[in-house]
MIMAR-807651 format. One record per residue: residue number from 0; z, x, y of N, C-alpha, C, O in turn. Coordinates in nm, 4 decimals. Layout:
{node NUM {Z X Y} {Z X Y} {Z X Y} {Z X Y}}
...
***
This chain:
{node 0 {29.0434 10.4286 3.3190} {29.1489 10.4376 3.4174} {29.2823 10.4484 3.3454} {29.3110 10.3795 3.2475}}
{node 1 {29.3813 10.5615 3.4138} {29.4693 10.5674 3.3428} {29.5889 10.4808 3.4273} {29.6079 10.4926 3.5484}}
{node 2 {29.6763 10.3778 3.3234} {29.7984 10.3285 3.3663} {29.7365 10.2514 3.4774} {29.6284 10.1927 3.4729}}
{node 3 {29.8458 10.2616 3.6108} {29.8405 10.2228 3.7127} {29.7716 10.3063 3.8077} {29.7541 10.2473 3.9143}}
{node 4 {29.7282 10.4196 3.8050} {29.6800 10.5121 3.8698} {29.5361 10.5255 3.8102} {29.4895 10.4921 3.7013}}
{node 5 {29.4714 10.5982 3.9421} {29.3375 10.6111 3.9739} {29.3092 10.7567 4.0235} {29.3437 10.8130 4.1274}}
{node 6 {29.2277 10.8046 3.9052} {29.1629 10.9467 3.9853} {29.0592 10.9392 4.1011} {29.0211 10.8226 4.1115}}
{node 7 {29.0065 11.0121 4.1817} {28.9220 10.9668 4.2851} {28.7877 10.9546 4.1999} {28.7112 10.8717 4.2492}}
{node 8 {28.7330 11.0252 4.0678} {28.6037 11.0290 4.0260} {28.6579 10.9144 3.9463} {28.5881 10.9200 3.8451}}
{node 9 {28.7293 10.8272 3.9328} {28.7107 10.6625 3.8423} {28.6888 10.5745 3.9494} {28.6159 10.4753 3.9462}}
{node 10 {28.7626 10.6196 4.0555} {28.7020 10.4839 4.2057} {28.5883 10.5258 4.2398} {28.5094 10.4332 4.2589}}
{node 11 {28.5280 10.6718 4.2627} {28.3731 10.6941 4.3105} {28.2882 10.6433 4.2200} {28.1744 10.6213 4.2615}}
{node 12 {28.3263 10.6032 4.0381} {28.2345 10.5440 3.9664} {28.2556 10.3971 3.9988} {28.1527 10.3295 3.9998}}
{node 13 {28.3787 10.3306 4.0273} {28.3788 10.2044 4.0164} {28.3121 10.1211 4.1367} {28.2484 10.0160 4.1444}}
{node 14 {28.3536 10.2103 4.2190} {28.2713 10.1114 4.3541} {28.1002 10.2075 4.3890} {28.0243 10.2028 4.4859}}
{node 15 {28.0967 10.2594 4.3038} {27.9892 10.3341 4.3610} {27.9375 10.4171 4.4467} {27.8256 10.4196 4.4980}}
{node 16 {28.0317 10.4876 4.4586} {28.0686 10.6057 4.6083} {28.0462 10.7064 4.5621} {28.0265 10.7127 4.4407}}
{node 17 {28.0412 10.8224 4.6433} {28.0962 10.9360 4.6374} {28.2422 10.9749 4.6463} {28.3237 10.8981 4.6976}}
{node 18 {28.2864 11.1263 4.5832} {28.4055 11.1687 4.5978} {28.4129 11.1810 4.7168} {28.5120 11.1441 4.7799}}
{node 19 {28.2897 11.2457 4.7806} {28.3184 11.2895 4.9596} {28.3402 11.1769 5.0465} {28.3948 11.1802 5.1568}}
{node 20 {28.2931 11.0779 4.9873} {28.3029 10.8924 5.1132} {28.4419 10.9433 5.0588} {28.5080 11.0049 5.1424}}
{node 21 {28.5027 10.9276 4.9234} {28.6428 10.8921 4.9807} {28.7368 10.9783 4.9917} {28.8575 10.9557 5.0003}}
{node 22 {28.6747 11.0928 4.9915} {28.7703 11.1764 5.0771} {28.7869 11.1605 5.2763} {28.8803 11.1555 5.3562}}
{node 23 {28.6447 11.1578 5.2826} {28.5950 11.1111 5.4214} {28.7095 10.9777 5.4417} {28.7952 10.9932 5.5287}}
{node 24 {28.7096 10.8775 5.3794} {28.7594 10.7764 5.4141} {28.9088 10.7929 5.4374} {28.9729 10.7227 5.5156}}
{node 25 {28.9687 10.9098 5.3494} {29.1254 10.9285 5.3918} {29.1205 11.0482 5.4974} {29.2271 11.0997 5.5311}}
{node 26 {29.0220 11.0854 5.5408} {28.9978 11.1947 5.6868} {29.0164 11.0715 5.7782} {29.1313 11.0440 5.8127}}
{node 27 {28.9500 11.0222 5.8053} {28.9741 10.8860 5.8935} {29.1145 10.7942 5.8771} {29.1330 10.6862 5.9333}}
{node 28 {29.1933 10.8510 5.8020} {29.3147 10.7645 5.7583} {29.3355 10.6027 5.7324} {29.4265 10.5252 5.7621}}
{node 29 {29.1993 10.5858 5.6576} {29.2144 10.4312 5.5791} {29.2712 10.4972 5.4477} {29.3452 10.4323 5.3738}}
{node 30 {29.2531 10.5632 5.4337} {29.3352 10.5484 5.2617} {29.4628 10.6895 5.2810} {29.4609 10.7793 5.3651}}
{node 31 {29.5387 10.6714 5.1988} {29.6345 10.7696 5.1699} {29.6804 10.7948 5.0568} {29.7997 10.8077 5.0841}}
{node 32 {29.6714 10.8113 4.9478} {29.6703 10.8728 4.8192} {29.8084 10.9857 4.8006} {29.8307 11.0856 4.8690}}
{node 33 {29.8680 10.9457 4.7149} {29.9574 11.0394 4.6804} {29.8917 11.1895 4.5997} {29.7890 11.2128 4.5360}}
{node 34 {30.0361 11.2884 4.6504} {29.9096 11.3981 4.6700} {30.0013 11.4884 4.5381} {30.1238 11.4763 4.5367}}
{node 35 {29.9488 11.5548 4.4580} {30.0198 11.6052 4.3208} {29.9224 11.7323 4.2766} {29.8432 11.7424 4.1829}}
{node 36 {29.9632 11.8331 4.3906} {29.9276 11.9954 4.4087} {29.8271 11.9711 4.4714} {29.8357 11.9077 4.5766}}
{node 37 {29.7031 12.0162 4.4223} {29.5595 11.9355 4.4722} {29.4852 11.8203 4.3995} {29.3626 11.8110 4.3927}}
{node 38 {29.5658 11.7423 4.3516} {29.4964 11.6106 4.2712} {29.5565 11.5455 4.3746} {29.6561 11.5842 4.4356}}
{node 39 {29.4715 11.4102 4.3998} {29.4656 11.3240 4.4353} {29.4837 11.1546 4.3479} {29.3943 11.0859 4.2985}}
{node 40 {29.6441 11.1256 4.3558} {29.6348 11.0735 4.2881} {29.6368 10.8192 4.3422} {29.7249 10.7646 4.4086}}
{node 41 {29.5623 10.7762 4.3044} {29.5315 10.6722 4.3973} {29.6337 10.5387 4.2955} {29.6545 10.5220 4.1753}}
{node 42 {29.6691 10.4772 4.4030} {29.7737 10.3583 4.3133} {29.7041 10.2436 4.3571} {29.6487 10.2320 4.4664}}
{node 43 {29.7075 10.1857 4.2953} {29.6522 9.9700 4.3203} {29.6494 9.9511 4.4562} {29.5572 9.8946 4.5151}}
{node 44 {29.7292 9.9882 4.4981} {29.7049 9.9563 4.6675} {29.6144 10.0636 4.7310} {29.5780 10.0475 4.8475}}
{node 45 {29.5764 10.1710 4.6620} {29.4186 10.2343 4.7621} {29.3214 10.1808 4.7105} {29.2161 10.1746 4.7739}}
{node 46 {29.3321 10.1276 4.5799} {29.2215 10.0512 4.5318} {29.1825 9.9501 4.5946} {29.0621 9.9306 4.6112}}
{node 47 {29.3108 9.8354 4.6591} {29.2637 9.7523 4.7030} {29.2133 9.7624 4.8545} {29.1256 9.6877 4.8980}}
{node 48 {29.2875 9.8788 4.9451} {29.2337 9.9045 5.0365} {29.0737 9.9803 5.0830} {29.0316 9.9858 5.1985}}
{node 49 {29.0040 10.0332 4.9617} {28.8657 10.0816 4.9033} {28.7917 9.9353 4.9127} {28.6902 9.9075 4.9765}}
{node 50 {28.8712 9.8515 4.8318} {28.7696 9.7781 4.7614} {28.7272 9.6911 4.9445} {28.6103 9.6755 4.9797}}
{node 51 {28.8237 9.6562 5.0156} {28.8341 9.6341 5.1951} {28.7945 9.6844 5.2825} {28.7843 9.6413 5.3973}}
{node 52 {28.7495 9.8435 5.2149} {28.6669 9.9382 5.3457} {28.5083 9.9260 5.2610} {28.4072 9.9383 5.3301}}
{node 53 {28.4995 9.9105 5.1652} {28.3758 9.8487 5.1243} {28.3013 9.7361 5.1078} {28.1870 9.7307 5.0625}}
{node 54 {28.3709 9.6442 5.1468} {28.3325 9.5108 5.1812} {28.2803 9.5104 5.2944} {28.1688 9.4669 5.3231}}
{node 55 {28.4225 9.5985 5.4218} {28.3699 9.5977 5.5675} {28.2366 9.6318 5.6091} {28.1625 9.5730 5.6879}}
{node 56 {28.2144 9.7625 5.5265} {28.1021 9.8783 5.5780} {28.0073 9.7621 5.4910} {27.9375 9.7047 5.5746}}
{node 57 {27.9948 9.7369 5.4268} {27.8907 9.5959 5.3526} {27.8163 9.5036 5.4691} {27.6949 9.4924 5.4855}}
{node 58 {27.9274 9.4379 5.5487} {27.8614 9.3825 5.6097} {27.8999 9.4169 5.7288} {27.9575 9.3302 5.7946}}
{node 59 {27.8803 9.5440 5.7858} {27.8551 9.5894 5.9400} {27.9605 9.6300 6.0124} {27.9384 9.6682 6.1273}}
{node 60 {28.0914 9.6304 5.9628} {28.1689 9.6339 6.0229} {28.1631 9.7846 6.0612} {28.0715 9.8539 6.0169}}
{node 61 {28.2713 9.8436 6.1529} {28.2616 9.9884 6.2000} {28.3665 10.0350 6.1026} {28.3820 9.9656 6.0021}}
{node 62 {28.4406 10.1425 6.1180} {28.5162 10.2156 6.0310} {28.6377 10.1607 6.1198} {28.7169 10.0824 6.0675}}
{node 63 {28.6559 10.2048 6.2688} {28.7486 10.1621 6.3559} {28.8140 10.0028 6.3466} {28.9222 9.9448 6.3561}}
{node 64 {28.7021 9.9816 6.3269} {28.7707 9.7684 6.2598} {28.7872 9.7376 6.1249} {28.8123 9.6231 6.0873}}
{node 65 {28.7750 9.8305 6.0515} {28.7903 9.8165 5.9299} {28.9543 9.9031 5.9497} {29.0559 9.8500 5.9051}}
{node 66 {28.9580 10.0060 6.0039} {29.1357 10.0480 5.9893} {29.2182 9.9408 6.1070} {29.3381 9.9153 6.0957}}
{node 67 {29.1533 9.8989 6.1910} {29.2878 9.7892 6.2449} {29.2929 9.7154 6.1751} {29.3928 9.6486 6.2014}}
{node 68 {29.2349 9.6709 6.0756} {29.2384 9.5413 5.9884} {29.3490 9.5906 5.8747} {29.4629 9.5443 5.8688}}
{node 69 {29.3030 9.6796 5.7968} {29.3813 9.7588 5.7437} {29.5627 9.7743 5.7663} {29.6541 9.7461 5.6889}}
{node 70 {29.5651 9.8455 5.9420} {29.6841 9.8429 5.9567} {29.7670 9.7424 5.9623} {29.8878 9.7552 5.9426}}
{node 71 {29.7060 9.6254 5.9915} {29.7927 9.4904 5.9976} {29.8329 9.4704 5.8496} {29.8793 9.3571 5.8369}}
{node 72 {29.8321 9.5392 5.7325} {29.8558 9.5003 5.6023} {29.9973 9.4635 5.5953} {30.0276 9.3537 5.5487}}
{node 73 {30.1363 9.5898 5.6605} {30.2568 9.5692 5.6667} {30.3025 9.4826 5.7292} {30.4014 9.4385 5.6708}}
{node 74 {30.2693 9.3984 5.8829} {30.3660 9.3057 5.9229} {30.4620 9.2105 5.9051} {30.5031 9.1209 5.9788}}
{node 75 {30.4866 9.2402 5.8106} {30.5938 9.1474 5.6993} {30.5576 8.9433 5.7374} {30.6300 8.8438 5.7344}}
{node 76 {30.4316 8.9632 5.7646} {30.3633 8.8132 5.8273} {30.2761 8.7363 5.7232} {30.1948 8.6520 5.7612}}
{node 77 {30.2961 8.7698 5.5772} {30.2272 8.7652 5.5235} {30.0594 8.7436 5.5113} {29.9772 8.6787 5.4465}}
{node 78 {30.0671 8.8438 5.6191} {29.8875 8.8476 5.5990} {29.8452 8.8029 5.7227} {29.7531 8.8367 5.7970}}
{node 79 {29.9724 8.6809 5.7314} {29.8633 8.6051 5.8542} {29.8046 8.6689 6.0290} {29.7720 8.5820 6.1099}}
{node 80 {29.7997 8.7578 6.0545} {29.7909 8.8532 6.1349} {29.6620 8.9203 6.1363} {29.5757 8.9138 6.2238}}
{node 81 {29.6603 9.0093 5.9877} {29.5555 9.0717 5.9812} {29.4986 8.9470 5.9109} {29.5024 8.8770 6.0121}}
{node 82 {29.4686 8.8968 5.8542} {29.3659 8.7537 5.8567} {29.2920 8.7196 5.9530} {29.1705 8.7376 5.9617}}
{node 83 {29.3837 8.6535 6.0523} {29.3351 8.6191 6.2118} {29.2294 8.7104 6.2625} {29.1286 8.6822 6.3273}}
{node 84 {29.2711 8.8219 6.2215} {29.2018 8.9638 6.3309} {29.0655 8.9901 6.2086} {28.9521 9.0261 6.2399}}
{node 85 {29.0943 8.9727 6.1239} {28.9556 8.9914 5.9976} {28.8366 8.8470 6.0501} {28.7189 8.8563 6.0851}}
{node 86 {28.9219 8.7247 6.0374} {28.8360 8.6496 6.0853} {28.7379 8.6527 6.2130} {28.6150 8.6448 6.2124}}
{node 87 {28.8518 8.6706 6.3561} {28.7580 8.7296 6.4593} {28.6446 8.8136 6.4670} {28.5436 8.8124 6.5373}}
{node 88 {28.7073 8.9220 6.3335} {28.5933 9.0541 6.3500} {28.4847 8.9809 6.2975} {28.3764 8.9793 6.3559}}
{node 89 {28.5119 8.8978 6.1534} {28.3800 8.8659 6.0827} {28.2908 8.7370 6.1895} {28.1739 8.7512 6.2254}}
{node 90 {28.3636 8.6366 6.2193} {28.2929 8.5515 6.3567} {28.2004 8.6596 6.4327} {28.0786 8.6675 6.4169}}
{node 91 {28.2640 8.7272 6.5028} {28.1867 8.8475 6.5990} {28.0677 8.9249 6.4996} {27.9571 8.9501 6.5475}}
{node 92 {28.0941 8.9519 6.3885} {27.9471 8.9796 6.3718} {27.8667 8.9323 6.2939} {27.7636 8.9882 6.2566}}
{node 93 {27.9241 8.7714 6.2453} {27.8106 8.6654 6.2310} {27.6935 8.6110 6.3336} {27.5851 8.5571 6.3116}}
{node 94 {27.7777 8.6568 6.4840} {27.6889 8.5994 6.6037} {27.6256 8.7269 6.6045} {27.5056 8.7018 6.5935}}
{node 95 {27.6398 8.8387 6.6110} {27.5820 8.9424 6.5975} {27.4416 8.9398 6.5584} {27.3404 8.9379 6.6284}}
{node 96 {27.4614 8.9403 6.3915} {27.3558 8.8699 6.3320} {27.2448 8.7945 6.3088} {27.1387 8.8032 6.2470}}
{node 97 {27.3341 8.6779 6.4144} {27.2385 8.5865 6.4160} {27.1274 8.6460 6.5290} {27.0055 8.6633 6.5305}}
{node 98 {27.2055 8.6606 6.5939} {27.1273 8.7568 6.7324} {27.0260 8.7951 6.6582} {26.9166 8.7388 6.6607}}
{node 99 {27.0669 8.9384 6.5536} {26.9260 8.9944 6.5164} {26.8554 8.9098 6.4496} {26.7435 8.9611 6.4528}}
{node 100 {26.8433 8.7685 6.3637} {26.7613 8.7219 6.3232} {26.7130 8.6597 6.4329} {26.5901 8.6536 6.4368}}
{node 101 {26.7478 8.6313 6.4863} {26.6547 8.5577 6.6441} {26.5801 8.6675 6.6616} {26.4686 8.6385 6.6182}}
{node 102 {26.5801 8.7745 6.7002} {26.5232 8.8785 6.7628} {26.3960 8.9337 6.6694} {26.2963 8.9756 6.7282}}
{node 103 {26.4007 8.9333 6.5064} {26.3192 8.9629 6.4292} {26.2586 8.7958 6.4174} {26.1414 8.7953 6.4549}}
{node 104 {26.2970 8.6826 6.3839} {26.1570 8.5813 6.3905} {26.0840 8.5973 6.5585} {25.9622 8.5898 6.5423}}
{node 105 {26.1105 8.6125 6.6800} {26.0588 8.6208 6.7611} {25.9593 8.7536 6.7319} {25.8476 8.7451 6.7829}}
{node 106 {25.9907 8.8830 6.6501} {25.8852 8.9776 6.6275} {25.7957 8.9325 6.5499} {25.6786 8.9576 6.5786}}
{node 107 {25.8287 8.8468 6.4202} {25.7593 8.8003 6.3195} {25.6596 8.7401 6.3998} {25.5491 8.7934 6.4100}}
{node 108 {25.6911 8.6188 6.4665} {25.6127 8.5143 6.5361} {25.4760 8.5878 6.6644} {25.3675 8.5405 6.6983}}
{node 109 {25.5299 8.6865 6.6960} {25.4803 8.7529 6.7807} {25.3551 8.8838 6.7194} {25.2716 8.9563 6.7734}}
{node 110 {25.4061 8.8575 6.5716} {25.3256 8.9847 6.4894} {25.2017 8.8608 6.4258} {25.0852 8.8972 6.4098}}
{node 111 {25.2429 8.7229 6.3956} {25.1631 8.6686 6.2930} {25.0451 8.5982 6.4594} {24.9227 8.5977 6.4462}}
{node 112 {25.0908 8.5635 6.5536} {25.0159 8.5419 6.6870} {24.8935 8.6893 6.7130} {24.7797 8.6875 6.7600}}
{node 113 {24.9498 8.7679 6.6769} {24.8335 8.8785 6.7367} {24.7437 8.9006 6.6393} {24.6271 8.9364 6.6561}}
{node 114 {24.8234 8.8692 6.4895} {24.7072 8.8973 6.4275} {24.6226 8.7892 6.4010} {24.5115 8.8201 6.3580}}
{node 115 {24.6522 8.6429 6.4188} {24.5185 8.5432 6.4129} {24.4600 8.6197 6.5648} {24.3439 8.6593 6.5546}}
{node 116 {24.4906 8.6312 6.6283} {24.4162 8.6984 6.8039} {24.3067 8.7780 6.7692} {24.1863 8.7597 6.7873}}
{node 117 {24.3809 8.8878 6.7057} {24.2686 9.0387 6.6700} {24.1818 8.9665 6.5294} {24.0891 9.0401 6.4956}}
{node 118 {24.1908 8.8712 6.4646} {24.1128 8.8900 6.3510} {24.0396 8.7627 6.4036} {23.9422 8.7439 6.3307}}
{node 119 {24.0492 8.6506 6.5191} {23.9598 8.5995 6.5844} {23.8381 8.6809 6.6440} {23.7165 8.6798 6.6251}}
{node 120 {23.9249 8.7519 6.7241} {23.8207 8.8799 6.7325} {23.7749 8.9314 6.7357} {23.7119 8.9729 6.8330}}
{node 121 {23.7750 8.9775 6.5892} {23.6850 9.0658 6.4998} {23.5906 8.9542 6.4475} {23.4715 8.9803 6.4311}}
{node 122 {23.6263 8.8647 6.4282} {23.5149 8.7378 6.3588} {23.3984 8.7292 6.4800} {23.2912 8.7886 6.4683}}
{node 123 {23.4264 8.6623 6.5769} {23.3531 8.7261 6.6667} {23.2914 8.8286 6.7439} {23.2193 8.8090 6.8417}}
{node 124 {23.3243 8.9435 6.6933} {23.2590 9.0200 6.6729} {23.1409 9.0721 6.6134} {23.0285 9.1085 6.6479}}
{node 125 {23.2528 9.0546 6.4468} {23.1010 9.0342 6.3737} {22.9756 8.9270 6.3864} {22.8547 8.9499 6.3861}}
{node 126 {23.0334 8.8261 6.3955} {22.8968 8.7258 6.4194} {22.8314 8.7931 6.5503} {22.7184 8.8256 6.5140}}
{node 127 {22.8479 8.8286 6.6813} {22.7757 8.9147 6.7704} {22.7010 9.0032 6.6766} {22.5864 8.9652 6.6522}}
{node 128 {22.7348 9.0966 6.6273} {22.6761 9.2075 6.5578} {22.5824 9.1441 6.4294} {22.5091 9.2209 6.3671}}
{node 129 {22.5889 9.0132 6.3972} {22.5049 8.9897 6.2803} {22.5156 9.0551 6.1636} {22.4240 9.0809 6.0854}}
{node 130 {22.6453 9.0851 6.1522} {22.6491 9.1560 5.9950} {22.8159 9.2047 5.9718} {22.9035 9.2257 6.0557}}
{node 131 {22.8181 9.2107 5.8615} {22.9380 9.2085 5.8085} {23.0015 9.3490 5.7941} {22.9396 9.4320 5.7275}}
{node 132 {23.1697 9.3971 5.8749} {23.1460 9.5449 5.8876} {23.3019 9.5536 5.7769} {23.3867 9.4665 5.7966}}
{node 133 {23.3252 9.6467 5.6806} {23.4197 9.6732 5.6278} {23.5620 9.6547 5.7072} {23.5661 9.7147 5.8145}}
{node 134 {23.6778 9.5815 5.6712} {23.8138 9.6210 5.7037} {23.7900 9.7624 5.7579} {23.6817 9.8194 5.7447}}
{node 135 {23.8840 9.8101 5.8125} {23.9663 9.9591 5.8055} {24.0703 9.9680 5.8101} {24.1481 9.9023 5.8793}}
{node 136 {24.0988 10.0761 5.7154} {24.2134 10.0827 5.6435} {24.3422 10.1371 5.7725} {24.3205 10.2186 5.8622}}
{node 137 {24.4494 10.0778 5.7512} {24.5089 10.0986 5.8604} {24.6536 10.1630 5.8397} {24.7239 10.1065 5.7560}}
{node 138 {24.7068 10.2738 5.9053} {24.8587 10.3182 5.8148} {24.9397 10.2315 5.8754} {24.8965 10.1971 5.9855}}
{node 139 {25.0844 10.1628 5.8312} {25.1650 10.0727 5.8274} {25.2555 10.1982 5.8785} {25.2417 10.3123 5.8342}}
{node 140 {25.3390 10.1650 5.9666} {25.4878 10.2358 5.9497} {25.5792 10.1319 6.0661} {25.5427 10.0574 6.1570}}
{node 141 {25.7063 10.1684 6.0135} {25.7811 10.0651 6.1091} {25.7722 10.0716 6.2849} {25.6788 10.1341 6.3354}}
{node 142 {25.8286 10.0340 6.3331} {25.7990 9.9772 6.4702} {25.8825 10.0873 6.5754} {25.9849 10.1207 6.5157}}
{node 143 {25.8755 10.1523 6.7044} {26.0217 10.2310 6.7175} {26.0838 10.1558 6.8190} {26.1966 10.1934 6.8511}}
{node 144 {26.0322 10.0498 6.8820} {26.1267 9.9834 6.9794} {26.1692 9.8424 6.9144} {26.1281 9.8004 6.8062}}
{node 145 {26.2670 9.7714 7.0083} {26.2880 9.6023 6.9372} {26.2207 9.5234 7.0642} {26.2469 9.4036 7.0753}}
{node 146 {26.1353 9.5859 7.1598} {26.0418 9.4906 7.2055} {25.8869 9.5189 7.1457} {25.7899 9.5901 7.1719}}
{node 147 {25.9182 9.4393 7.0700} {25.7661 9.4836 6.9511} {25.6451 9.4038 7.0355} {25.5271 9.4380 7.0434}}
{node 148 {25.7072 9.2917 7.0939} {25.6325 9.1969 7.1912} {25.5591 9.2536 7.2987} {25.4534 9.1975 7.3275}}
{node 149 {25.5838 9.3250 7.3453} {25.5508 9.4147 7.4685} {25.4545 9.5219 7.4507} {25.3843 9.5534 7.5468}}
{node 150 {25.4408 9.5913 7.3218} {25.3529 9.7144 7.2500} {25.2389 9.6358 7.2678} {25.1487 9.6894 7.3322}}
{node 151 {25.2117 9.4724 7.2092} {25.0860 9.4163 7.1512} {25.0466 9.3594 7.2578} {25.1177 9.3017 7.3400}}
{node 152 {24.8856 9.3793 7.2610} {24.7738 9.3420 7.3366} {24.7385 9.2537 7.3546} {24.6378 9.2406 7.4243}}
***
């Protein structure tokens, strides 16, 4: 990195992006980069606003709440503003969250129930049949609804 400045291919190596995310990302107007013919040239403060739209998109946030958060940077409030409004967002999708882990142990619980069910079952089965019949092999792929509860028998 040179000086105080940042080419866009030293931030696409540093955070691990693409050039196009962050071009994309100043299409959406989170970042703004000083502009020097067609170079793009990035100062400490797009860095730190990168390093804030990659945290967001990290943990779920939208692009749209990641730039109001963003815009609250100037209010001469030191921070405390966009803080407040970062905290809300992150509260809101901790419950979020939690939501979906409720929602996946209720699939879990509901996946490990059917299968003592079906492999009761089959045990009884086989003992009916008097003899022992191979597994079959079965293809795995993910699920397409989130009432996984409702598919099983």
């Amino acid at each position: 990195m040179t000086g105080a400045t940042f080419s866009i291919t030293e931030l696409a190596d540093e955070f691990g992006l693409t050039t196009r995310a962050i071009r994309f990302y100043e299409d959406k107007g989170l970042l703004t980069p000083e502009r020097r013919g067609q170079t793009r040239i990035y100062h400490p403060r797009d860095r730190a606003r990168l390093t804030l739209i990659v945290r967001g998109k990290n943990v779920g946030l939208a692009l749209a709440e990641i730039k109001e958060i963003l815009s609250l940077y100037d209010l001469q409030d030191g921070c405390e503003t966009q803080n407040r409004v970062a905290v809300g967002k992150f509260r809101k999708r901790i419950a979020q969250l939690r939501e979906q882990r409720q929602e996946i142990d209720l699939q879990i619980r509901t996946l490990e129930e059917s299968c003592a069910r079906l492999e009761a079952r089959i045990e009884r089965q086989v003992e009916d049949a008097g003899q022992s019949a191979p597994a079959p092999k079965v293809a795995v792929r993910p699920a397409k609804t989130k009432k996984l509860e409702k598919a099983i028998v």
